[in-house]
DOFINU-732648 format. One record per residue: x, y, z of N, C-alpha, C in turn. Coordinates in steps of 0.2 Angstrom, whole numbers, padded with zeros to 4 digits, always signed. Layout:
BEGIN
XYZXYZXYZ;...
END
This chain:
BEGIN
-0029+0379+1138-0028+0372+1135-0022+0369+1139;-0018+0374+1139-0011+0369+1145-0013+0366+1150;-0017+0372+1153-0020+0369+1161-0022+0362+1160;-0029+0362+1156-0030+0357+1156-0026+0350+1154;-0022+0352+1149-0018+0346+1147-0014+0345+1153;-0013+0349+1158-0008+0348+1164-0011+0344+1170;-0017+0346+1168-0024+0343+1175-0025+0335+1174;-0027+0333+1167-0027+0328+1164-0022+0324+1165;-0016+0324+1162-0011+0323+1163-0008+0320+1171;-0010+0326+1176-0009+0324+1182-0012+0318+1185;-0019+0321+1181-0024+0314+1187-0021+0308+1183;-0020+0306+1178-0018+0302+1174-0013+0298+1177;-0007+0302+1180+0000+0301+1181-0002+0296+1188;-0007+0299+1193-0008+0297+1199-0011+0291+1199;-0016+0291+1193-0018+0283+1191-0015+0279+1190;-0011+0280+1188-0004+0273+1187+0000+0274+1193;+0001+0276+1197+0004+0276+1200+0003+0272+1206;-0007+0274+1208-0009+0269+1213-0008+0262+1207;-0012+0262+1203-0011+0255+1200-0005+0251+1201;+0001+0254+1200+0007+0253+1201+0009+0251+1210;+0006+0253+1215+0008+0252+1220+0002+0247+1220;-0003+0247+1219-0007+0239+1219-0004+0232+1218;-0002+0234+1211+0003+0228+1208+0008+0225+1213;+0013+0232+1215+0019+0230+1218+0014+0225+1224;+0011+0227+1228+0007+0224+1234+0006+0218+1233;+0001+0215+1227+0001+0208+1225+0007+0208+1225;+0011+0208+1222+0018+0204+1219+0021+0201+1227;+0021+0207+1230+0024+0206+1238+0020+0200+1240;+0014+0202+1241+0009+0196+1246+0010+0186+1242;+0011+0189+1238+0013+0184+1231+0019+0181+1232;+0023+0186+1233+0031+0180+1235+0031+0179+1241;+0028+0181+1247+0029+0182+1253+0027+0173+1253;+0020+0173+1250+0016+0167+1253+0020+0161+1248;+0024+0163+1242+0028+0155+1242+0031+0156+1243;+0037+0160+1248+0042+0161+1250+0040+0154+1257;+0036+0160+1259+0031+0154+1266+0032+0146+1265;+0028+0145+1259+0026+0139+1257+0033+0136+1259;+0038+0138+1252+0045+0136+1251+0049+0133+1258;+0049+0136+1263+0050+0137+1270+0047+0133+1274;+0042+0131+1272+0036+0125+1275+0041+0120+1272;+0042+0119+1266+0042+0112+1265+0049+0111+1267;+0051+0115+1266+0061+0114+1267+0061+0114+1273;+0058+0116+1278+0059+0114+1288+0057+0108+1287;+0052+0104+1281+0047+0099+1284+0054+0093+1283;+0058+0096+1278+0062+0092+1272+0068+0088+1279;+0070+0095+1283+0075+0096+1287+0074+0091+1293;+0069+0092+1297+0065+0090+1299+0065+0080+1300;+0063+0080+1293+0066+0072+1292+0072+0068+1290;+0075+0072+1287+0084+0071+1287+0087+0069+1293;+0091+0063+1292+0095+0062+1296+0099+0068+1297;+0102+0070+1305+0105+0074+1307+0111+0073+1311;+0117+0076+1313+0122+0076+1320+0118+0079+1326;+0117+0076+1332+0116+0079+1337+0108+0079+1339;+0106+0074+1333+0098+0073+1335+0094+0074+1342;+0097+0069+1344+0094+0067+1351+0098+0073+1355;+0100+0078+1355+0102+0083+1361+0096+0087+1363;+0096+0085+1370+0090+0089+1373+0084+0085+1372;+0083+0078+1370+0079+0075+1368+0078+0069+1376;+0083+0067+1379+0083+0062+1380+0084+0063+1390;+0081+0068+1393+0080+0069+1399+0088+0073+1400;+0090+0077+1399+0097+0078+1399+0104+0071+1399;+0100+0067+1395+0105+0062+1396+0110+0063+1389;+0117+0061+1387+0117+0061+1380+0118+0053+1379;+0112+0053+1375+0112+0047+1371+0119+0042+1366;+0123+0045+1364+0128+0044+1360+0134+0042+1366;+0134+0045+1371+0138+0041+1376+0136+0037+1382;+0129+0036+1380+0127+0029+1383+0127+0024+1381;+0127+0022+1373+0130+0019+1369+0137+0016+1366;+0142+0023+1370+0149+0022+1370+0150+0019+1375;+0147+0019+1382+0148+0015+1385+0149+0008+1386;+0144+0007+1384+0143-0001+1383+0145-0004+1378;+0148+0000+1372+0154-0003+1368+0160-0003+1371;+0163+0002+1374+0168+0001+1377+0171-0003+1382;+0167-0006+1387+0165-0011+1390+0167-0018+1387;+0162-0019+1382+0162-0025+1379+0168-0026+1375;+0171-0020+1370+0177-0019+1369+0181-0023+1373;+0182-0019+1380+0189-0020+1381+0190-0027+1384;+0184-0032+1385+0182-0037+1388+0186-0041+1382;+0182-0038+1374+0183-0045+1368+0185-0040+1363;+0190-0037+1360+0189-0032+1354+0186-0036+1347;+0184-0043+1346+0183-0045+1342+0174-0042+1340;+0174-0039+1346+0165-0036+1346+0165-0029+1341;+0170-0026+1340+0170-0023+1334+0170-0024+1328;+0172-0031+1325+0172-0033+1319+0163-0033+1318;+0161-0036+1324+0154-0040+1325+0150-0033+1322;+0152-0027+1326+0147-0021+1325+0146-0018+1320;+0151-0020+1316+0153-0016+1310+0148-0021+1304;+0150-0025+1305+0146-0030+1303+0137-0030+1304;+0138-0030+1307+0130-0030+1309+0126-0023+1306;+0130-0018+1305+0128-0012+1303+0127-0014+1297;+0133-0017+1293+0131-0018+1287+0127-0020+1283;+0127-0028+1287+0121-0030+1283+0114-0031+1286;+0113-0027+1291+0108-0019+1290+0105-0017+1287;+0111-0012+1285+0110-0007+1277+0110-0011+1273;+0112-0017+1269+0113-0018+1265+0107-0021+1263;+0099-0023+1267+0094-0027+1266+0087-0023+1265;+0086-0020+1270+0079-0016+1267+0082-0007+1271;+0089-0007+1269+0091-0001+1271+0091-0001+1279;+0095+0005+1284+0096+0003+1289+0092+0005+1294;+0089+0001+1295+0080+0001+1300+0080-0003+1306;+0087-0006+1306+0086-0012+1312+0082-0017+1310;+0082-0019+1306+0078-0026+1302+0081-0032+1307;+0086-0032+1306+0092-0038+1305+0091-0039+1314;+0089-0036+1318+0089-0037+1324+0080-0041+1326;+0077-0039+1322+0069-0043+1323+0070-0052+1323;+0065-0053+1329+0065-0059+1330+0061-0066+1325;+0057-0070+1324+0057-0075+1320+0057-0079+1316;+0054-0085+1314+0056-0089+1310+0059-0088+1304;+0055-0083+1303+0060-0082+1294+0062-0076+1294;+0064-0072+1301+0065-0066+1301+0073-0065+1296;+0078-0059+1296+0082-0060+1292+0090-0062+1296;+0089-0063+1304+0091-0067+1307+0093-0075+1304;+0089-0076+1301+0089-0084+1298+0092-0085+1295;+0093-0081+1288+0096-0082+1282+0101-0083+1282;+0104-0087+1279+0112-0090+1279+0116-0084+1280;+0118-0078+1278+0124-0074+1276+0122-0071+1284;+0119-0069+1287+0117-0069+1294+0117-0074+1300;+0120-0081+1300+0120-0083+1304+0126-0085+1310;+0132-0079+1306+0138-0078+1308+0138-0073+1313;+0132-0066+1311+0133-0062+1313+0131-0062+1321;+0134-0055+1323+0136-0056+1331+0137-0048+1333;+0134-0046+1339+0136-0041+1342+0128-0037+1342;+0122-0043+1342+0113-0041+1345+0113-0040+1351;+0118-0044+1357+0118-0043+1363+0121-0036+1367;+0125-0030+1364+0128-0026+1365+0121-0021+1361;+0121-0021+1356+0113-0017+1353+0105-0019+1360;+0106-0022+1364+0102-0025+1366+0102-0022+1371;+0107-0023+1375+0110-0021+1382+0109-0012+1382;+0113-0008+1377+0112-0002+1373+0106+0001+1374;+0101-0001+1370+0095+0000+1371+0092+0000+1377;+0092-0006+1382+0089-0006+1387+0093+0000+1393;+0097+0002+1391+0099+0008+1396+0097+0014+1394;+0095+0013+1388+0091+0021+1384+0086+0020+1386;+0082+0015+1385+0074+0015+1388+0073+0017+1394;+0077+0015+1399+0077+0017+1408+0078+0025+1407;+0084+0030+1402+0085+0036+1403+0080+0040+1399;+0075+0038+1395+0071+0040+1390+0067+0036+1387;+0064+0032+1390+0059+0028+1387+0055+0030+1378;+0056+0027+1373+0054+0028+1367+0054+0034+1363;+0060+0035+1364+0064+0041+1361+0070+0039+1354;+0073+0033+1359+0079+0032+1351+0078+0024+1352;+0079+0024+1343+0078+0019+1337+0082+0015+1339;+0083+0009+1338+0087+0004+1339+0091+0006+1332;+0090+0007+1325+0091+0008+1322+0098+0014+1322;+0096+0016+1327+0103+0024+1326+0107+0019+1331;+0105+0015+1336+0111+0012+1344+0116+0008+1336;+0113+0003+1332+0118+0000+1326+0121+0007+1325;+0121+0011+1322+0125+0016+1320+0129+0018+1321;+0127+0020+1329+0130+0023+1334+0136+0020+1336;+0135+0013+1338+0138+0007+1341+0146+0004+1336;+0142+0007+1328+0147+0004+1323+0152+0009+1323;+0151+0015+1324+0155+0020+1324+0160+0020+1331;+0159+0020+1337+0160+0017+1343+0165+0013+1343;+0163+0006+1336+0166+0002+1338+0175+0005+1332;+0174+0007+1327+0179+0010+1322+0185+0014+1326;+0181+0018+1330+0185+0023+1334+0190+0019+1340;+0187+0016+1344+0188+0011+1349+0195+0005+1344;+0196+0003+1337+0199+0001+1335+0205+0003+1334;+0206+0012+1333+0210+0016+1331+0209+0019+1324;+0203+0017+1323+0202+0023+1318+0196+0029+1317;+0200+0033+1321+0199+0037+1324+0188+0040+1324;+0187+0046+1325+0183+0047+1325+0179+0049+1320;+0171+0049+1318+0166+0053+1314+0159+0055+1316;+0157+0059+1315+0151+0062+1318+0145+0059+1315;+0140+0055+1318+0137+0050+1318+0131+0053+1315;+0127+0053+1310+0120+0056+1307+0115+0054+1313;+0108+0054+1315+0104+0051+1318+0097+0052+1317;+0093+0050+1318+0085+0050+1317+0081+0047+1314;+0088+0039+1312+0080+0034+1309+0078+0032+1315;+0072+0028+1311+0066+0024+1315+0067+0017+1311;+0065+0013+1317+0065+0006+1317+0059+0003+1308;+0062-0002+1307+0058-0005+1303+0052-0011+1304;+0045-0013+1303+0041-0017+1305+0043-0023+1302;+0047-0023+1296+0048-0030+1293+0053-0033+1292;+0054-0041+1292+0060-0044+1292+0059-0051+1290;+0062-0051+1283+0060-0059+1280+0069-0059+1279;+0071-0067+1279+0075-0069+1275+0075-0070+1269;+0070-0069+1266+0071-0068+1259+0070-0062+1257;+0073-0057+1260+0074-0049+1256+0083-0051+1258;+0086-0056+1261+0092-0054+1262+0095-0056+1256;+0098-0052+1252+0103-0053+1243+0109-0049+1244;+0115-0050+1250+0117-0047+1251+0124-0050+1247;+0129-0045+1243+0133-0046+1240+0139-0053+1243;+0139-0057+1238+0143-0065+1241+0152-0061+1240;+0154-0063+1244+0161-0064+1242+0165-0064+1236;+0160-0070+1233+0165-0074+1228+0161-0068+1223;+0157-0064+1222+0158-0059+1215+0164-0058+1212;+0163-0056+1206+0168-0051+1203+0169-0044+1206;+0171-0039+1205+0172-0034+1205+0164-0030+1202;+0164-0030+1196+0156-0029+1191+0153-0030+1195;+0151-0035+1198+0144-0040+1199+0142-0034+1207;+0148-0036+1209+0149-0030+1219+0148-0024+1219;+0149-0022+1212+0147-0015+1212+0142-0014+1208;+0139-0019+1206+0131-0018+1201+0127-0017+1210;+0130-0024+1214+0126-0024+1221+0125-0015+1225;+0132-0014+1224+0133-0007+1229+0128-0002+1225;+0130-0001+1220+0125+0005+1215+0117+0006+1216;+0115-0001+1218+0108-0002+1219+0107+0002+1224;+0112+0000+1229+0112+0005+1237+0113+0015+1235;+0114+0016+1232+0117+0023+1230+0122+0023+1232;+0128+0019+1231+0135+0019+1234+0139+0018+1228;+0142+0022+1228+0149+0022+1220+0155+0016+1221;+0157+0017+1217+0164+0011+1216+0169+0013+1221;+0172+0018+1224+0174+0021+1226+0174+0018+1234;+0166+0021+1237+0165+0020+1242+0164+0013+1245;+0163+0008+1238+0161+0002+1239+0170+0000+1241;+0174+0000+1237+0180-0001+1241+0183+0002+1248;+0181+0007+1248+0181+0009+1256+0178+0004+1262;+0172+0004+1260+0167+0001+1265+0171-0008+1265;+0172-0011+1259+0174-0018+1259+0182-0017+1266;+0186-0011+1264+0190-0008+1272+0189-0010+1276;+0183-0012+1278+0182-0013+1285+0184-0018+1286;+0185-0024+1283+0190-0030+1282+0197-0031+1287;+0198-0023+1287+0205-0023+1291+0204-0024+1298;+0197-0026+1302+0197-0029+1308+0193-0036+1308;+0190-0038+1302+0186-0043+1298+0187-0050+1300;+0184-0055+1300+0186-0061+1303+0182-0067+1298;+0185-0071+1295+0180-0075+1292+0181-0082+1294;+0177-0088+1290+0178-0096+1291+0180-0098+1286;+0184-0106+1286+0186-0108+1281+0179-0110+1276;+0176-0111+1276+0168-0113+1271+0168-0106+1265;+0172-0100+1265+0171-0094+1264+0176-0094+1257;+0180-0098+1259+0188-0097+1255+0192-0104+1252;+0190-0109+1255+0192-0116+1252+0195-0118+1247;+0187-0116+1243+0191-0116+1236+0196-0113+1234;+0195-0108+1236+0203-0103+1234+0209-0108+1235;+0209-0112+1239+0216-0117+1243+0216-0124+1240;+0211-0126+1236+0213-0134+1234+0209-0133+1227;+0202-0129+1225+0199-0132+1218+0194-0126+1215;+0201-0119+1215+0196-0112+1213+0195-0114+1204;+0188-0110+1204+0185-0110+1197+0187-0120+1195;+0184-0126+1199+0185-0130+1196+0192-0133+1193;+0196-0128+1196+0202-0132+1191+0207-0137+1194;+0204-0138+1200+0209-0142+1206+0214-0139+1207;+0215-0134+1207+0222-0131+1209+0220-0126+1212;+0225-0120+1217+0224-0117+1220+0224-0109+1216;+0220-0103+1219+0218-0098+1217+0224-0094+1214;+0226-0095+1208+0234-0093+1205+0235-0084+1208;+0231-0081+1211+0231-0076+1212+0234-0074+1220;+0234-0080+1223+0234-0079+1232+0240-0082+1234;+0245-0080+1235+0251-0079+1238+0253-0087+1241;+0258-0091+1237+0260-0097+1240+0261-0099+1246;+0262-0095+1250+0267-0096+1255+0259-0094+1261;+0254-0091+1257+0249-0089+1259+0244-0095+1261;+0244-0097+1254+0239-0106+1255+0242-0110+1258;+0248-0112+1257+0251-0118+1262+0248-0115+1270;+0251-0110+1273+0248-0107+1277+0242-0109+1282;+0237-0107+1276+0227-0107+1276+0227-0113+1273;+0230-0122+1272+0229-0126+1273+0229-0131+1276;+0233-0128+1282+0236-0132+1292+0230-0128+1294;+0225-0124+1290+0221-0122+1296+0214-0123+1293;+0214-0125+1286+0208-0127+1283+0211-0133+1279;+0210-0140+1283+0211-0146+1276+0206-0145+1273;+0206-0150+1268+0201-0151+1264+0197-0155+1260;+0197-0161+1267+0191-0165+1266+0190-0165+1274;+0190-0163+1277+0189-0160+1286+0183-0158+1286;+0179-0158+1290+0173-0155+1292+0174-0147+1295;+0169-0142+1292+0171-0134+1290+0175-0134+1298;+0178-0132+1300+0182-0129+1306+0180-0121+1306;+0177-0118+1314+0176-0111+1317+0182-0108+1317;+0187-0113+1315+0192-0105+1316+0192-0101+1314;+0191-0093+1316+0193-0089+1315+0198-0088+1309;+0198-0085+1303+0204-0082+1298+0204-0074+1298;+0208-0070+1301+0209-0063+1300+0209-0062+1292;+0205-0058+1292+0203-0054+1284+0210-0051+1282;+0214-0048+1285+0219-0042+1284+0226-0047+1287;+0230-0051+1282+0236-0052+1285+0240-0052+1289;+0240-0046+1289+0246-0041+1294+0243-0044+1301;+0244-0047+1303+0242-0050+1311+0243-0047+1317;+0248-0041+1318+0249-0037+1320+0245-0031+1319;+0241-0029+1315+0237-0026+1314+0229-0029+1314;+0227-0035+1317+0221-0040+1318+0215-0036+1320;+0216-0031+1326+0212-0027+1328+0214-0019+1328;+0214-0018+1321+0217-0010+1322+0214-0008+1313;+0209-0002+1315+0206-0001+1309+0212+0004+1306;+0215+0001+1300+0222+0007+1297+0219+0004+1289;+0226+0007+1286+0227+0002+1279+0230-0002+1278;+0231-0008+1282+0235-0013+1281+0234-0018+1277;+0224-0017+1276+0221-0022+1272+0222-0022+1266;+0224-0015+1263+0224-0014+1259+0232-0017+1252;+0238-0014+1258+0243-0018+1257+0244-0024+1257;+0241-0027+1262+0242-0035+1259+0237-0037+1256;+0232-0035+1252+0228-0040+1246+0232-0036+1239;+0237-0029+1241+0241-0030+1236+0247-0035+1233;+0248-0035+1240+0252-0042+1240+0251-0049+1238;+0245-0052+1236+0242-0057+1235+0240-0061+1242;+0237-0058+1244+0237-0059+1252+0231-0058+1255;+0225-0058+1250+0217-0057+1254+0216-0062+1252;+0210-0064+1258+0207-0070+1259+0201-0072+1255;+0197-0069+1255+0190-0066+1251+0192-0065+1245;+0189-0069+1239+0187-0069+1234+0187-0061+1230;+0184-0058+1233+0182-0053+1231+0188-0048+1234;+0190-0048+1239+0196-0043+1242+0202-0043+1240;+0203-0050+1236+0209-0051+1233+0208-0046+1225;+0200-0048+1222+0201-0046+1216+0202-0035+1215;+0199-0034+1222+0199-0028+1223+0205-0026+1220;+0213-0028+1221+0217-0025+1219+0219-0027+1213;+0216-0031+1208+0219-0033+1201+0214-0029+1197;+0209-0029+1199+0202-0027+1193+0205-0019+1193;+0204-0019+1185+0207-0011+1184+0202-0008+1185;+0195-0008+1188+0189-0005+1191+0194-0001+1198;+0195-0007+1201+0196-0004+1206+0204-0002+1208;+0208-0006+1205+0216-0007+1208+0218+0000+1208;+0217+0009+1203+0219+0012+1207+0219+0012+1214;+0211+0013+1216+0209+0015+1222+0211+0012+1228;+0215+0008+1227+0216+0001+1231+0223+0004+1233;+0227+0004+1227+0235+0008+1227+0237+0013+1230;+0230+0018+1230+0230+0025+1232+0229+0024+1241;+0223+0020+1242+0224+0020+1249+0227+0014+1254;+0231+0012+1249+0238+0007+1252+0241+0012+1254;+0244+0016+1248+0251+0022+1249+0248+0029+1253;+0244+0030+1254+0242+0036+1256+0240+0036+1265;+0237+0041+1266+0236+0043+1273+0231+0044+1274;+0224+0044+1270+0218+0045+1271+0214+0042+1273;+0214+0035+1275+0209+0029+1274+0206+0030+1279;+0207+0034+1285+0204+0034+1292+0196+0038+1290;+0199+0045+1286+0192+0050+1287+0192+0049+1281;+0191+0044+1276+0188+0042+1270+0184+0038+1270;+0187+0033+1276+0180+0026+1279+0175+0029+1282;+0177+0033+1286+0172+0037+1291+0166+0040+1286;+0168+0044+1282+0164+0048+1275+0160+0042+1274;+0161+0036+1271+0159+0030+1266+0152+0027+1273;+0157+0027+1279+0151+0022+1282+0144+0029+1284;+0145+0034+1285+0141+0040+1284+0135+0038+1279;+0139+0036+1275+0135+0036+1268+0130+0029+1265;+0132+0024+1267+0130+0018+1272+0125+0021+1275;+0127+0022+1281+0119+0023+1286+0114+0028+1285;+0114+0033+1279+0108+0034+1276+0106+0030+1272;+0106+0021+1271+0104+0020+1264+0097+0020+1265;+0091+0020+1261+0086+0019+1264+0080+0020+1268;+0082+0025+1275+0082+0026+1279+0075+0027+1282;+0072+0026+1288+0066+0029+1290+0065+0035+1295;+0062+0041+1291+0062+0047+1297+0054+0048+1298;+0057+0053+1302+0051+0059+1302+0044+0053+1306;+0038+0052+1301+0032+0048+1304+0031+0042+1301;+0038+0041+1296+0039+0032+1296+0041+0028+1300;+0040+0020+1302+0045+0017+1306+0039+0016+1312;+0046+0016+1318+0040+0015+1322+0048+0016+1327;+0049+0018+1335+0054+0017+1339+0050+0010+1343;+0055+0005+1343+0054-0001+1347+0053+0000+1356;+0051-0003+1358+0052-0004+1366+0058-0010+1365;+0058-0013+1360+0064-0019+1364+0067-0019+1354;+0073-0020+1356+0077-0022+1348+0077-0026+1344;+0073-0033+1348+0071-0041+1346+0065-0042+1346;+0059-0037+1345+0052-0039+1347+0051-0043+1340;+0047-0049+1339+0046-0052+1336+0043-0050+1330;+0042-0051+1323+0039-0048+1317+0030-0049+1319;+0030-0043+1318+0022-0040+1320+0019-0036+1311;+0014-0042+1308+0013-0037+1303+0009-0031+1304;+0009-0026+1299+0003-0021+1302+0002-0018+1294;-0006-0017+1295-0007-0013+1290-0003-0005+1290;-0002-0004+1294+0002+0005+1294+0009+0003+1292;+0010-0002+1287+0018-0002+1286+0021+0006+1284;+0025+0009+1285+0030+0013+1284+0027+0018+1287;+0021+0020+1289+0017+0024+1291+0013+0024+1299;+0016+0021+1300+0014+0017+1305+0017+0022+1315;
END
């Protein structure tokens, strides 16, 4: 009787046992293959991500990001006003159907057109840029990354210092001036950051980015009011520094037809082409131009972070982070988009929008 209960027992034990090494085997094959999967999609994810160092090894041995620097440097040192232009022009870039190089397409209602664009400046350096990429690699990089590339370029070239540039979108097919709703001046505080939010941009980075100001340039048609009949009441912007408006009214009267002159965003004049915090300091002072730059330092929204990057030392690798964050608004990778042969090719509709 033992025997057998021993025999039984044995063959029984072995029975589970393979069972047991069968199971294991599925389970293996089983996590192997969504491990696979998982790894498929996360390379696929990676893949389409903006990235540093995209174009290495892509571009005939040439690097792309100092082909780029060259001809900002160049143009730089001919007119340093060409970095406000670039900074600019990034901007409101990203700020319209995300940053795809829209803003460079040519036509009648492209987004060239639209009023808050017809200031902007520095498509001839994005142009020139391109056309040296095209001769070292023909349809390899986006006009969209040369804006990027060129805006950081231009920051650094300023003095404020350097950031590692994301890369990898693709150009956009579409450009209407009616997608351009680009945050006015004269908003509030609320209203600027209801704009930025929409972009995935916090309160924070929104006052960062408006930073760029510290190499900025505006017109008198921008600021007027503020100097003879803000909010309607005939009087001057009670917020903006008296000795400010006398000022910025030998250089904007105010029944004169709009005058080009130039007005420096950032008071400190000595500071006109040099990306620091100086911006910041003087619209503490009551000393910002823009509607909105001024309010940046009263609004309890924002006037810690305003105090914080007057008094502090950070603004250089915090702008750097914030325009980072900018140039992914949006964005076209992987098999969206399309790489241009020219930066101004005229609006071409296509049924392959985004896919194209």
């Amino acid at each position: 009787m033992d025997i057998f209960i021993s025999s039984a027992f044995g063959n029984s034990q072995k029975k589970k046992e393979k069972k047991m090494k069968i199971s294991a085997a599925v389970v293996a094959a089983a996590f192997s293959l969504a491990f696979s999967f998982i790894l498929v999609n996360f390379t696929g994810q990676c893949d389409a991500a903006l990235q540093q160092g995209f174009y290495k090894g892509k571009c005939n041995s040439q690097d792309v990001e100092a082909i780029v620097a060259s001809v900002v440097k160049r143009r730089f040192n001919d007119k340093p006003r060409v970095a406000a232009g670039l900074i600019r022009l990034f901007f409101h870039d990203c700020f319209v159907n995300g940053c795809d190089a829209s803003i460079l397409l040519d036509g009648d209602s492209s987004e060239k057109t639209a009023p808050p664009n017809l200031s902007v400046s520095g498509y001839d350096v994005i142009d020139e840029a391109k056309g040296l990429l095209e001769e070292a690699c023909a349809g390899i990089v986006s006009c969209a990354d040369i804006i990027a590339i060129a805006a950081r370029d231009a920051v650094q070239l300023s003095g404020g210092g350097r950031y590692e540039v994301q890369t990898g979108r693709r150009d956009g097919f579409v450009s209407l001036a009616s997608n351009v709703d680009l945050p006015s001046p004269r908003f509030s505080v609320s209203k600027s950051a209801d704009a930025f939010s929409k972009k995935g941009i916090g309160l924070t980075d929104m006052v960062l980015l408006l930073g760029g100001h510290t190499i900025g340039f505006t017109n008198c048609s921008l600021f007027r009011d503020r100097l003879y009949n803000f909010d309607n009441t005939g009087k001057p912007d009670p917020t903006m520094d008296p000795l400010l408006v006398m000022k910025l009214r030998l250089i904007c009267p105010q029944n004169s037809p709009a005058t080009r002159t130039p007005v420096s965003l950032d008071q400190n004049l000595a500071s006109t082409f040099i990306v620091d915090n100086s911006f910041y300091k003087q619209i503490r002072l009551g000393r910002g131009i823009l509607q909105i730059d001024q309010a940046l330092a009263l609004d309890p929204l924002t006037n810690n972070t305003v105090a914080s990057l007057a008094n502090g030392n950070d603004f250089l690798a915090r702008f750097g982070q914030a325009m980072v964050k900018l140039g992914a608004v949006d964005v076209l990778t992987d098999s969206q988009g399309e790489i241009r042969e020219s930066c101004h090719l005229k609006n071409k509709p296509r049924s392959t929008f985004l896919f194209g």
